[in-house]
C-alpha positions as CSV (number, residue, x, y, z in Angstrom):
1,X,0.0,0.0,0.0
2,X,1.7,3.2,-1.0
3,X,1.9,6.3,1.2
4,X,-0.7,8.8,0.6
5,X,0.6,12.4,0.4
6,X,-1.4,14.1,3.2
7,X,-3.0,17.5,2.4
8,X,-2.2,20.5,4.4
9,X,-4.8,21.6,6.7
10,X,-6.3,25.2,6.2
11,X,-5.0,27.0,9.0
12,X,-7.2,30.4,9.6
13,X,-5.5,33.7,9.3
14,X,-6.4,37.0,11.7
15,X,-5.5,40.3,11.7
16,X,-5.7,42.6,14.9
17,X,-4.5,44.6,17.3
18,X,-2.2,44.1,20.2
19,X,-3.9,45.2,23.4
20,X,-1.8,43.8,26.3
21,X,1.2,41.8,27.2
22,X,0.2,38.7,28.9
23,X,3.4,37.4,30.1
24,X,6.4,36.0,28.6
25,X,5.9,35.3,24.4
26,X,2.6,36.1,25.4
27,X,0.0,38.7,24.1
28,X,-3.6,39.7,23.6
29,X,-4.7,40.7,20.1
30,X,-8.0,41.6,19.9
31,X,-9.9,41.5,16.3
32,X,-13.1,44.1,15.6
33,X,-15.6,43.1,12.9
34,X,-18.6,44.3,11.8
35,X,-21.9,41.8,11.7
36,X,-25.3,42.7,10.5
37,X,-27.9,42.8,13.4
38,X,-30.8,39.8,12.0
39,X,-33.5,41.9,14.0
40,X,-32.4,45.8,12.6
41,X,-30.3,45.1,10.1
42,X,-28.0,47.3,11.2
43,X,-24.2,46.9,11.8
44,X,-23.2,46.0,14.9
45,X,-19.2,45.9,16.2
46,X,-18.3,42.7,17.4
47,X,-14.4,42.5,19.0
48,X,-13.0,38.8,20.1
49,X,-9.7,38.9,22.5
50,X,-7.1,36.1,21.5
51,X,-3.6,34.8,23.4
52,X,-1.0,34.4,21.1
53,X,2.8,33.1,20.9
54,X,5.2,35.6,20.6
55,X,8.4,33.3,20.1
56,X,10.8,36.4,20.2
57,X,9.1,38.8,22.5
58,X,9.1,41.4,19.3
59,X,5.6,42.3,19.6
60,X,4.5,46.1,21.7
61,X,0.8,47.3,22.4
62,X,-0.7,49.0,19.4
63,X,1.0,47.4,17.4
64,X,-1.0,45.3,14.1
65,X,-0.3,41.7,13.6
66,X,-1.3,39.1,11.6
67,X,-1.6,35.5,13.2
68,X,-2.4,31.7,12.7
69,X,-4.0,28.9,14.5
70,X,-2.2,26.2,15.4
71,X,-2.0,22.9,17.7
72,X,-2.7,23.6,21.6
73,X,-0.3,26.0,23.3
74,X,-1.1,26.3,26.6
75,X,-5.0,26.4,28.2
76,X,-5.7,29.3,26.3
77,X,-3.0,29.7,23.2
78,X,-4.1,27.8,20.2
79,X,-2.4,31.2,17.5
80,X,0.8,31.8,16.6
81,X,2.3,35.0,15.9
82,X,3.4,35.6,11.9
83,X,4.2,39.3,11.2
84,X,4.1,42.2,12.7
85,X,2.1,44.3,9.5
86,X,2.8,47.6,11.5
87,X,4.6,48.7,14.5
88,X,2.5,51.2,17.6
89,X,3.6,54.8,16.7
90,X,5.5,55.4,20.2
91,X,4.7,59.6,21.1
92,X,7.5,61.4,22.4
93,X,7.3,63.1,25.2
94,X,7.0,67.1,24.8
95,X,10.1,69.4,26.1
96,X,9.0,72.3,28.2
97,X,11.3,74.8,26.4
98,X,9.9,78.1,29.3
99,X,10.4,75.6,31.7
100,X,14.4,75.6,31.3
């Protein structure tokens, strides 16, 4: 019986927001999406929160990211981090020039 080349399993892509830092290689992306309402059939904002791996710690709050599912983490990681798409603009903090 000849070995039967296994198909690679979709594995569902997210894009989202970094909200917190959850620990070590840990953080909290949270994803918005809009969802018609069946009763008004208006748009209503939906937002889900999800723990993923940060293997190299790279990832700050604010910043967008894009991230996979994979196998079982830990109790609540089943994503994995894939690419930062854009870094939090850090503000600077404003000099006091009468002050001086």
């Amino acid at each position: 019986m000849a070995d039967k080349p296994v198909a690679s399993r979709h594995r569902s892509l997210e894009v989202g927001q970094v909200v917190s830092r959850a620990g070590n290689k840990t953080i909290v992306v949270e994803v918005a999406r809009q969802v018609p309402h069946p009763l008004y059939e208006r748009y209503v904002h939906r937002r889900k929160r999800f723990h993923v791996h940060d293997e190299k710690n790279e990832c700050q709050v604010g910043d967008w990211v894009r991230f996979a599912e994979c196998r079982p983490l830990s109790r609540h990681k089943r994503w994995r981090l894939r690419e930062v798409v854009q870094k939090a603009v850090m503000a600077l903090p404003e000099i006091d020039s009468a002050a001086s």
